[in-house]
C-alpha positions as CSV (number, residue, x, y, z in Angstrom):
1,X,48.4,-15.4,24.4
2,X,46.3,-16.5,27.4
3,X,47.4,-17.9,30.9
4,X,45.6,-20.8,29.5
5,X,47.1,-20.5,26.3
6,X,50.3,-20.1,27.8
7,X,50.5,-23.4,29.9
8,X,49.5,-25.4,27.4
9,X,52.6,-23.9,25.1
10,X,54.9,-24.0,27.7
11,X,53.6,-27.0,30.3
12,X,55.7,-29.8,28.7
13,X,58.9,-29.1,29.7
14,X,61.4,-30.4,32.4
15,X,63.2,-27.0,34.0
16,X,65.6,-26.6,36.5
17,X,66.7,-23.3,38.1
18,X,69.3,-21.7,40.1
19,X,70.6,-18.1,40.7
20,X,72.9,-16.8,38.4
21,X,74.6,-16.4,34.7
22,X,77.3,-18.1,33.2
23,X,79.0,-17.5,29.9
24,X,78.2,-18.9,26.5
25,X,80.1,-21.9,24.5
26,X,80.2,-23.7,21.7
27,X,79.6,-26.8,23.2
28,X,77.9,-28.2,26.5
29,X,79.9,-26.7,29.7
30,X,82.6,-28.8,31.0
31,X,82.2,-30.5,34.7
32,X,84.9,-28.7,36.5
33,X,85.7,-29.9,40.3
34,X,83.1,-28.3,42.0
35,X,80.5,-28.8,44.7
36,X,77.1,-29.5,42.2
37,X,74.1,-27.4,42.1
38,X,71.4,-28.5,44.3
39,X,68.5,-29.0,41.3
40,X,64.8,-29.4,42.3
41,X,63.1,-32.3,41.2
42,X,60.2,-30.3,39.3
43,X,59.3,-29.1,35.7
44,X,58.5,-25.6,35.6
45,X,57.8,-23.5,33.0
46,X,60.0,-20.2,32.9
47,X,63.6,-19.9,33.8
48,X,64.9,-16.9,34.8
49,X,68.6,-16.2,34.5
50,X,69.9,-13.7,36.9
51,X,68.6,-12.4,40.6
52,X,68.9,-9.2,39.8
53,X,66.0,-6.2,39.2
54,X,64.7,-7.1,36.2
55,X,65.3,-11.1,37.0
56,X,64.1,-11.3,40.6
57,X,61.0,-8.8,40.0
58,X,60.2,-10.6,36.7
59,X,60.2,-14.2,38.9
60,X,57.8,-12.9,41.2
61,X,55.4,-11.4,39.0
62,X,55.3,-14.5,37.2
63,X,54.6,-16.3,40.7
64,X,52.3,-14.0,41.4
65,X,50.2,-14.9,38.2
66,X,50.5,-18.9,38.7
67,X,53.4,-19.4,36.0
68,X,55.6,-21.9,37.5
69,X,58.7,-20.1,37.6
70,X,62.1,-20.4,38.8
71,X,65.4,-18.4,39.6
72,X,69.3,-19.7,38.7
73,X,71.8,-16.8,39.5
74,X,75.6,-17.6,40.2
75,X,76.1,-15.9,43.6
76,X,72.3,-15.0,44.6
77,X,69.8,-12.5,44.9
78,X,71.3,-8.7,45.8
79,X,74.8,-10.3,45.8
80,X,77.6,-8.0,45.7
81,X,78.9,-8.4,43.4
82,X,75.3,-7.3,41.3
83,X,74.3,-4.1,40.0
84,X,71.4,-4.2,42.3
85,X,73.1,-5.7,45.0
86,X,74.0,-1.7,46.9
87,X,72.8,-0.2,49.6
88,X,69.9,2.0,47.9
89,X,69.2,3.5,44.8
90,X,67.7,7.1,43.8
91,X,63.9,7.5,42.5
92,X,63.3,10.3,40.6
93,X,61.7,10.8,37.2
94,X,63.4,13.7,35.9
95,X,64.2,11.7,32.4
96,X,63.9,14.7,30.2
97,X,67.3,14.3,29.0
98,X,66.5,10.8,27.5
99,X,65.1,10.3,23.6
100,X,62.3,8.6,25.8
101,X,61.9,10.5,28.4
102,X,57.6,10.4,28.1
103,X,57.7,6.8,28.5
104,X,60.2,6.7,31.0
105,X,59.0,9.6,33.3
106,X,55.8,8.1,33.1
107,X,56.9,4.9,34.4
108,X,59.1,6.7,36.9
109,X,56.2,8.2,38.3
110,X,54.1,5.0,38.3
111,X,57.2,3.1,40.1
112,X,57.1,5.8,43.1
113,X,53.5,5.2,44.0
114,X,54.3,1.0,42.9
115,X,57.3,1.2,45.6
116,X,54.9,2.1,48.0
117,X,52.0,-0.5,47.1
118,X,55.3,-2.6,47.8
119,X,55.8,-1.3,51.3
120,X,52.3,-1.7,51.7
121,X,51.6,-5.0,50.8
122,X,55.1,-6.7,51.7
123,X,56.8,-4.7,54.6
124,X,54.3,-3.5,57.0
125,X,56.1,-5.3,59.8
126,X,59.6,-4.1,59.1
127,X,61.3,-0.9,58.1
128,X,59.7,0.2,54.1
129,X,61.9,0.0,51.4
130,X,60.7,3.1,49.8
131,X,61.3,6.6,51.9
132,X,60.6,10.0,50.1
133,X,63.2,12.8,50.5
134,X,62.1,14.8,47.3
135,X,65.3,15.4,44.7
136,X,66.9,19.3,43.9
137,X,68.0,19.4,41.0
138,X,70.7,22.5,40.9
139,X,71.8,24.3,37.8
140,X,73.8,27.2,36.9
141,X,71.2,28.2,34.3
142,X,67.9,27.2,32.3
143,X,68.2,24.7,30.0
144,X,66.3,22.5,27.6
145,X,66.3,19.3,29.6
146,X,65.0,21.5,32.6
147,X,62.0,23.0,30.2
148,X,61.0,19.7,29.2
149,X,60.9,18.1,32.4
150,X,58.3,20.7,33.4
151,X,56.8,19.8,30.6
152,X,56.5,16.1,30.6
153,X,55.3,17.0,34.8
154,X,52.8,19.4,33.6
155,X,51.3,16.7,31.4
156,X,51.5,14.0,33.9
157,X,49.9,16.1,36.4
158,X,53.4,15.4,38.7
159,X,54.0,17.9,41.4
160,X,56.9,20.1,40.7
161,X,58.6,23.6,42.3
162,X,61.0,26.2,40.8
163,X,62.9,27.5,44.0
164,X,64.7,30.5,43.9
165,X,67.6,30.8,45.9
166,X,66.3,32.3,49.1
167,X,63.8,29.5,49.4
168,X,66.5,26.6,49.0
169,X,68.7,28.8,51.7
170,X,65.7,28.3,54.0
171,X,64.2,25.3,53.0
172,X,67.8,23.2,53.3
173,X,70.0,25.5,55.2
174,X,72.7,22.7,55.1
175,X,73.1,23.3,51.1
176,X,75.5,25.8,49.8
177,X,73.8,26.8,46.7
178,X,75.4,29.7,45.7
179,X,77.0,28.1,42.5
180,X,73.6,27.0,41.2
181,X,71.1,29.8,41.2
182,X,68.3,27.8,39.4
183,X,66.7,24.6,41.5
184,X,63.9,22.8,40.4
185,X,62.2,20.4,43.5
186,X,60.5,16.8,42.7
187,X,58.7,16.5,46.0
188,X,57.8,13.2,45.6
189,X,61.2,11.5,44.7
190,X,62.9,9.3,47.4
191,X,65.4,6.6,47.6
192,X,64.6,2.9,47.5
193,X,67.1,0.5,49.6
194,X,68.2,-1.4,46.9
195,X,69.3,-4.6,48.1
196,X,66.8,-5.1,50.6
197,X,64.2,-4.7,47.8
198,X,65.9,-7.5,46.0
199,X,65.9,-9.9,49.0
200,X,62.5,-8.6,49.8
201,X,61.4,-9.6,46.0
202,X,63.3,-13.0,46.4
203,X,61.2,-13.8,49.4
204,X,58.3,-13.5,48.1
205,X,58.8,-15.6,44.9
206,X,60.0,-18.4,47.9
207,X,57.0,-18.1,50.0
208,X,55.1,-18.2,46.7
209,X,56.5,-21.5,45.6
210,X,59.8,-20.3,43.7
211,X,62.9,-22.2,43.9
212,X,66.4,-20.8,43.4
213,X,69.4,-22.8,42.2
214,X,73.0,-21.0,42.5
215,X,74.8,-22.0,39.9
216,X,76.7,-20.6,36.8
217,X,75.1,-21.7,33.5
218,X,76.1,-21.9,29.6
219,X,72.7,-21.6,27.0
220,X,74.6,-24.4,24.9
221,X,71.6,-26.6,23.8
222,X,69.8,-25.5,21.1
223,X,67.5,-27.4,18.3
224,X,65.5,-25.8,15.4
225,X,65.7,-22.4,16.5
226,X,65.1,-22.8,20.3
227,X,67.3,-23.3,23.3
228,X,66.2,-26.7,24.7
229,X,68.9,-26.2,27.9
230,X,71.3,-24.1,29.7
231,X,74.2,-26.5,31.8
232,X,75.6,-25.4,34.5
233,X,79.6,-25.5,36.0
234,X,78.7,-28.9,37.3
235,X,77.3,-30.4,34.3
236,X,73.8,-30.9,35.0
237,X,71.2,-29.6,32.0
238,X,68.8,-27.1,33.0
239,X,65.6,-27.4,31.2
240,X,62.5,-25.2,30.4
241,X,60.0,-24.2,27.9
242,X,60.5,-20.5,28.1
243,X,64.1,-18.8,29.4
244,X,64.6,-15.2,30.3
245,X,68.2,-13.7,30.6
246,X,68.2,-11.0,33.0
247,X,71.8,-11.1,33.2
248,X,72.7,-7.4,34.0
249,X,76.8,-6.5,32.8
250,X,77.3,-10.5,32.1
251,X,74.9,-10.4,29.2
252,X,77.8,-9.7,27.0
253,X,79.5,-12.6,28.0
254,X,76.6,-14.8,28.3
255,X,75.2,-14.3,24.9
256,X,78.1,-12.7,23.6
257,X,77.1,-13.6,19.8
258,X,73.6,-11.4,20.8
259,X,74.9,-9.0,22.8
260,X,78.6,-8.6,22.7
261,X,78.4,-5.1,21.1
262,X,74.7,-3.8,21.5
263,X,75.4,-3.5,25.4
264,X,78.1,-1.8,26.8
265,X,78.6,-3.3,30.4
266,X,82.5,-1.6,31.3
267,X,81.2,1.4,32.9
268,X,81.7,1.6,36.6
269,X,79.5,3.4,39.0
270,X,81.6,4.7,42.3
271,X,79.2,5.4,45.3
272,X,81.1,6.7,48.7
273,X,79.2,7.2,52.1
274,X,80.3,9.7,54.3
275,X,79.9,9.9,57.9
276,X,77.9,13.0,59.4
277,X,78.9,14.9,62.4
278,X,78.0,13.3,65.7
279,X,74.8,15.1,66.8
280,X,73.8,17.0,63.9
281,X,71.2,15.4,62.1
282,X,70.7,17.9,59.2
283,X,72.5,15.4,56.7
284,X,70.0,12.3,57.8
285,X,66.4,12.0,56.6
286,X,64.1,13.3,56.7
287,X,66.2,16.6,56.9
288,X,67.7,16.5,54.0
289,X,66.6,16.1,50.3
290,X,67.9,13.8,47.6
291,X,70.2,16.2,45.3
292,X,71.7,16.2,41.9
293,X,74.4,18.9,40.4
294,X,76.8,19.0,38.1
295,X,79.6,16.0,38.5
296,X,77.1,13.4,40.8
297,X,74.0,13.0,43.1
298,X,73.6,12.0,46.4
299,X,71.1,11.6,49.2
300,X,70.9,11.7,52.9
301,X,71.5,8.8,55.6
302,X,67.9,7.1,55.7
303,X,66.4,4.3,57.7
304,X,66.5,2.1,59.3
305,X,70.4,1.4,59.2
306,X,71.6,4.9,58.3
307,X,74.6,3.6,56.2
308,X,75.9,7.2,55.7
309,X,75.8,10.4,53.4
310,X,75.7,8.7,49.8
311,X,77.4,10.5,47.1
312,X,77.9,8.6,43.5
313,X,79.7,9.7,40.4
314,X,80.9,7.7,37.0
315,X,83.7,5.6,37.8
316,X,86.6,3.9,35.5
317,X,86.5,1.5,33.0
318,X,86.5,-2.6,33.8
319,X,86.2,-4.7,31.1
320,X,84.7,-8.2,33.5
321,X,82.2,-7.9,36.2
322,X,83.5,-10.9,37.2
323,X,87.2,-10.0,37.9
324,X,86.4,-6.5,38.7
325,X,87.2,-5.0,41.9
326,X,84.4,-3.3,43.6
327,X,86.3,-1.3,45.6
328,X,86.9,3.0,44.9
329,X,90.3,4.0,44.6
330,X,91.6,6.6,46.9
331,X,91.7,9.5,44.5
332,X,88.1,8.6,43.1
333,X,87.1,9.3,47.0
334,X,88.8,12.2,47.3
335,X,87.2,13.7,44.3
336,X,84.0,13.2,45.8
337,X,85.1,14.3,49.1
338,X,86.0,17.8,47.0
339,X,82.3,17.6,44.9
340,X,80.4,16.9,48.2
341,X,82.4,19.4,50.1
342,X,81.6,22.2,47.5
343,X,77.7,21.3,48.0
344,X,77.7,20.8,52.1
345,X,80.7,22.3,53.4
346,X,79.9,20.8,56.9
347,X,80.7,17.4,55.2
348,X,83.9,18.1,54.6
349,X,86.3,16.7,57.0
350,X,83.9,13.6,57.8
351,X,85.2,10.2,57.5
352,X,84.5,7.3,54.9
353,X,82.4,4.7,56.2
354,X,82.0,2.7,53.2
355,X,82.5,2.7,49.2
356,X,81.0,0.8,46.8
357,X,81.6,-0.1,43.3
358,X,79.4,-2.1,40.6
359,X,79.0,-2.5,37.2
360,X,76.3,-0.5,34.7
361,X,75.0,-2.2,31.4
362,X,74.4,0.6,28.7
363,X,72.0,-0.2,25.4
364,X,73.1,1.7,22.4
365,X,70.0,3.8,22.0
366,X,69.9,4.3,26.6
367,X,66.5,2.6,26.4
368,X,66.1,-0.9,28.4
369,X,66.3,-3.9,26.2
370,X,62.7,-6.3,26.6
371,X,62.9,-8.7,23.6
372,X,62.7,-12.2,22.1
373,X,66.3,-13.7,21.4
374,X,66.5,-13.1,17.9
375,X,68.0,-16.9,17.0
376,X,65.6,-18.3,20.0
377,X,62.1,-18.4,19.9
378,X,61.4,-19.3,23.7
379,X,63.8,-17.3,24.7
380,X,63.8,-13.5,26.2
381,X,66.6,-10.8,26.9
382,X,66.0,-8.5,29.4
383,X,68.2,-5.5,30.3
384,X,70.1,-2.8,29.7
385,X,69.5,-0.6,32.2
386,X,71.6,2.5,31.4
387,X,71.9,3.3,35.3
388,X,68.3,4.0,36.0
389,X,66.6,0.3,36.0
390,X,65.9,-0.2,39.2
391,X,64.3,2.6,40.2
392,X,61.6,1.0,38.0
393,X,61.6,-2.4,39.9
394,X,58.1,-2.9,40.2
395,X,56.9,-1.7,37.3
396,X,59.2,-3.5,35.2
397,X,58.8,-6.8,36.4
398,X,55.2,-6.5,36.0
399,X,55.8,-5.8,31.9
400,X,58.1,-8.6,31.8
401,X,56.0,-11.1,33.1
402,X,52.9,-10.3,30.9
403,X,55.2,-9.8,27.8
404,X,56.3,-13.4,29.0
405,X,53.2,-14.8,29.0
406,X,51.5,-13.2,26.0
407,X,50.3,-10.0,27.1
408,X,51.5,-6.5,26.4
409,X,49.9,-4.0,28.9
410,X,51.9,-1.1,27.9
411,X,52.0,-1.2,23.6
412,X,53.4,2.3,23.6
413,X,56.8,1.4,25.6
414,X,57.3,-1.6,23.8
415,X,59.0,-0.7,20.7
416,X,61.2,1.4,22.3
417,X,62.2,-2.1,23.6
418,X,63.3,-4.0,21.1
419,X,66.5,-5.6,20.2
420,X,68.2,-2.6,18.2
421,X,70.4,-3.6,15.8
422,X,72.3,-1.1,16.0
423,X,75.7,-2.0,17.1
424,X,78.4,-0.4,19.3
425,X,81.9,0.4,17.4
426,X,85.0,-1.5,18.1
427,X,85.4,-1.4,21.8
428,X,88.7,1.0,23.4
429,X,91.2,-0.6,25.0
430,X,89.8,-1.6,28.8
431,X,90.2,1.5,31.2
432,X,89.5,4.1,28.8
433,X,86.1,6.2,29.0
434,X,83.2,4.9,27.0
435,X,81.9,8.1,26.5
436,X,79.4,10.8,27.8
437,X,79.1,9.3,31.8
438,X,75.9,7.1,31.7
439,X,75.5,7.1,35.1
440,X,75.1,10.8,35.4
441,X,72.7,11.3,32.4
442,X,70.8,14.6,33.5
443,X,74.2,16.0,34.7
444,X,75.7,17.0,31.6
């Protein structure tokens, strides 16, 4: 389908939008004694529901285009609450380990260079959001998931290095190494700051024309096969031609019919920053390289605000991202303090500045989820991330937007993106594992 095409399809309806998700009922949501939603007067044509990566970038794509689009999230854009409401996030696109790892390395190496078209466009008067520190990968051996990264980099035409230990001794004399004999270095991997890339997305969809509403919403008006309104805590109907739920971890319990056991949204990741020792600047950037070993990964103190050493590994089990506390426990950090120690030993007595804590949403094959609602014809689910979403940002808002409005400009990455229906087994009980760590998928 057309722009063209497109508008008159989806032109007809009245839409209001906020920012946020709320879960699904039976029935329209009750008015509960709360200060109302502040809804636009307009009609526009897509609602997106959730501020998150996939949302946010989706929104301003679809801005960017001339779709009339706008926003409802129930706390805001990079709230924290939200996966994609930390600090930063790593860019790599070592994905070997993944059933899809050609499509995904691909797009990991198309986000890198899309990160910086970002920076270049967006943020030339303020600090980037993109800053490259390369990623080490250490090992204790050769593997297959190292072989077929080379591989896939070989036929991407990706710049790659095997270092022997010598050369990571001189080229990161900070590192201990001498676990991890095999190290193979991604150059052009960085870290992205995460929540200002959100905010950053969010203004542009504003100074575009976007509207936000915050505001928790309930999909509970639907006629012939398509939802004709979402309501929100206050009681007001949302309406739209065309809805996208970008939900992150609450698409379970927003579309819980849908979702409630093709995405597995318990899975906490745990992220502590360390302080570095006044005066030595080996542990900041651009000294020091992104790094992933067995048990975690972690990068250095980047700019402009310098937050700390970042060092993230799975966390436990929490069955509600709304009730969830976002805070580490105490023997989570020390554990990291013990991994991080083993890797820097200069780190090791260095105080916690901050921890962080936020939910991950898991699809049952680990491939993101881009399809029509299966019950709803004008309406899209977009997510499961498995951990590694938003280093894609860019790239995948653009493919949501064109699948939105009709046009599919990557064919080969879209069946990988369908609804599977394939389901998840009865869940555990909440606080036990899920499984294999999906945050730490190249770290077996």
């Amino acid at each position: 389908m057309d722009r063209r095409k497109f508008l008159g399809v989806t032109g007809a309806g009245a839409l209001g939008l906020t920012t946020g998700c709320a879960s699904a009922g039976t029935g329209r949501a009750e008015a509960r004694d709360l200060a109302p939603a502040v809804i636009p007067n307009r009609s526009p044509e897509v609602l997106v529901i959730g501020a998150g990566v996939f949302g946010m970038f989706a929104a301003h794509y679809l801005r960017d285009m001339g779709v009339d689009a706008m926003v409802v999230d129930q706390h805001g854009p990079a709230n924290l609450r939200a996966t994609s409401g930390a600090e930063t996030r790593g860019v790599r696109s070592s994905y070997a380990s993944r059933e899809h790892h050609p499509i995904w390395m691909r797009w990991a190496v198309q986000s890198i260079e899309a990160w910086k078209e970002w920076d270049a466009r967006y943020t030339r008067d303020r600090a980037p959001l993109f800053v490259t520190t390369g990623n080490i990968l250490l090992r204790e051996e050769m593997s297959p998931y190292l072989e077929r990264c080379a591989e896939q980099w070989d036929a991407l035409g990706t710049e790659y290095e095997w270092l022997d230990p010598d050369e990571v001794k001189y080229r990161f004399p900070m590192l201990d190494n001498s676990r991890y004999p095999l190290a193979l270095w991604e150059p052009g991997a960085g870290v992205v700051r995460a929540r200002a890339a959100v905010q950053s997305a969010a203004e542009q969809f504003r100074r575009n024309g976007g509207h936000f509403v915050t505001a928790k919403v309930t999909p509970d008006n639907v006629q012939g096969g398509r939802l004709t309104g979402v309501t929100t805590d206050s009681g007001e109907v949302l309406t739209a031609d065309t809805y996208v739920f970008a939900c992150g971890p609450w698409l379970p319990k927003v579309l819980p019919e849908v979702m409630g056991n093709r995405l597995r949204a318990r899975t906490m990741g745990y992220v502590v920053y360390f302080g570095t020792p006044p005066g030595d600047h080996r542990f900041q950037w651009p000294n020091c390289p992104s790094f992933g070993a067995p048990g975690g990964t972690g990068w250095p103190a980047v700019p402009p605000d310098y937050v700390g050493f970042r060092a993230r590994s799975g966390g436990a089990s929490s069955p509600d991202p709304d009730t969830s506390s976002r805070h580490v426990p105490l023997e989570s950090v020390e554990r990291q303090r013990e991994w991080v120690a083993g890797l820097f030993p200069a780190l090791a007595d260095q105080p916690v500045l901050g921890t962080r804590a936020c939910h991950y949403e898991s699809s049952i094959d680990g491939n993101f989820i881009i399809d029509v609602h299966p019950g709803w014809e004008n309406a899209w689910i977009v997510g499961g991330g498995s951990a590694e979403a938003f280093k894609q940002g860019p790239t995948l808002g653009s493919y949501i937007a064109n699948r939105i409005i009709g046009r599919d400009i990557d064919p080969e990455a879209t069946e990988g993106f369908r609804l599977n229906e394939e389901e998840f087994e009865q869940r555990d009980p909440p606080g036990e594992p899920d499984g294999p760590d999906p945050l730490d998928p190249y770290h077996p």
